[in-house]
C-alpha positions in Angstrom: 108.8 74.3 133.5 107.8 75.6 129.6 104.6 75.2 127.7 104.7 74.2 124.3 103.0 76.4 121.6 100.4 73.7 121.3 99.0 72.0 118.1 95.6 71.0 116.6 95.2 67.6 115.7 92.1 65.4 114.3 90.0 68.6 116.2 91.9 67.8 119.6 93.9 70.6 121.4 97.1 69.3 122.4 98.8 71.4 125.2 102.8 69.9 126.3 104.3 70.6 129.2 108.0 70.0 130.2 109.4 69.8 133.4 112.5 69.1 135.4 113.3 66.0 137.0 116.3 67.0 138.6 118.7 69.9 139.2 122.2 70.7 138.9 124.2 69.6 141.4 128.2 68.5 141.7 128.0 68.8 137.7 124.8 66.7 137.2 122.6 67.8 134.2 119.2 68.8 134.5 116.9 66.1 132.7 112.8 66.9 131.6 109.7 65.2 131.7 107.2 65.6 129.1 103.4 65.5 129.9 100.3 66.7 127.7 96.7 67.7 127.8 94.1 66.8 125.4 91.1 69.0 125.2 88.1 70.0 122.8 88.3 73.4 124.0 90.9 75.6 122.0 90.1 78.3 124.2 91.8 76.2 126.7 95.4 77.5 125.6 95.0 80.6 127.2 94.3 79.3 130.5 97.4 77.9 132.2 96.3 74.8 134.2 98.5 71.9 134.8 98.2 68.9 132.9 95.4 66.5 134.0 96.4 63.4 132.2 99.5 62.1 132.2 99.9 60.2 128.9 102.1 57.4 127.9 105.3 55.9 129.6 107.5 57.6 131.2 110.6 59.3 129.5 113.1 61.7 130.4 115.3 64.0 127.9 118.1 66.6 128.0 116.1 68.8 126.4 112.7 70.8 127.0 112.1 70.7 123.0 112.4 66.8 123.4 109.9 66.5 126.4 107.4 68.7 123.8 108.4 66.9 121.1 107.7 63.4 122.7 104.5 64.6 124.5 103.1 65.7 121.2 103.5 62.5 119.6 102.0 60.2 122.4 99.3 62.9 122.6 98.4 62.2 119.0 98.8 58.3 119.4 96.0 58.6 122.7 93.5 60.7 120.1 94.1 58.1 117.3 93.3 55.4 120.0 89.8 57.3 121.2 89.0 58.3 117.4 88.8 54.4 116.9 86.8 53.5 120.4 89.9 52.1 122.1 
């Protein structure tokens, strides 16, 4: 598991997470998951906690920098969604 460097967006903290969904075995590839917090609290990137929302679909990728990548983006999507009461 890695933590992204995390990013400021729109005021929001965004904190990424990636995982793996699998492990090598008999030549397989190991796969991640990407997941992110939103907070108001910047002071929440120094506390390691694990993610408490779960935020859009599920997606798996070959590479941790993808999982953050794609976390980041449905991260910003979610705050766009709140910033306009949805």
């Amino acid at each position: 598991m890695s933590e992204g460097a995390g990013d400021y967006y729109k005021g929001y903290y965004i904190r990424t997470v990636a995982q793996p969904v699998n492990h090598p075995r008999n030549g397989m590839t190991v796969l991640f998951e990407g997941k992110a917090t939103v907070s108001l609290d910047p002071a929440a990137r120094f506390h390691p906690v694990p993610p408490d929302l779960h935020l859009g679909d599920d997606q798996v990728f070959g590479t941790e920098f993808e999982a953050h990548r794609y976390a980041e983006r449905v991260a910003k999507r979610y705050i766009d969604r709140l910033e306009k009461g949805g």
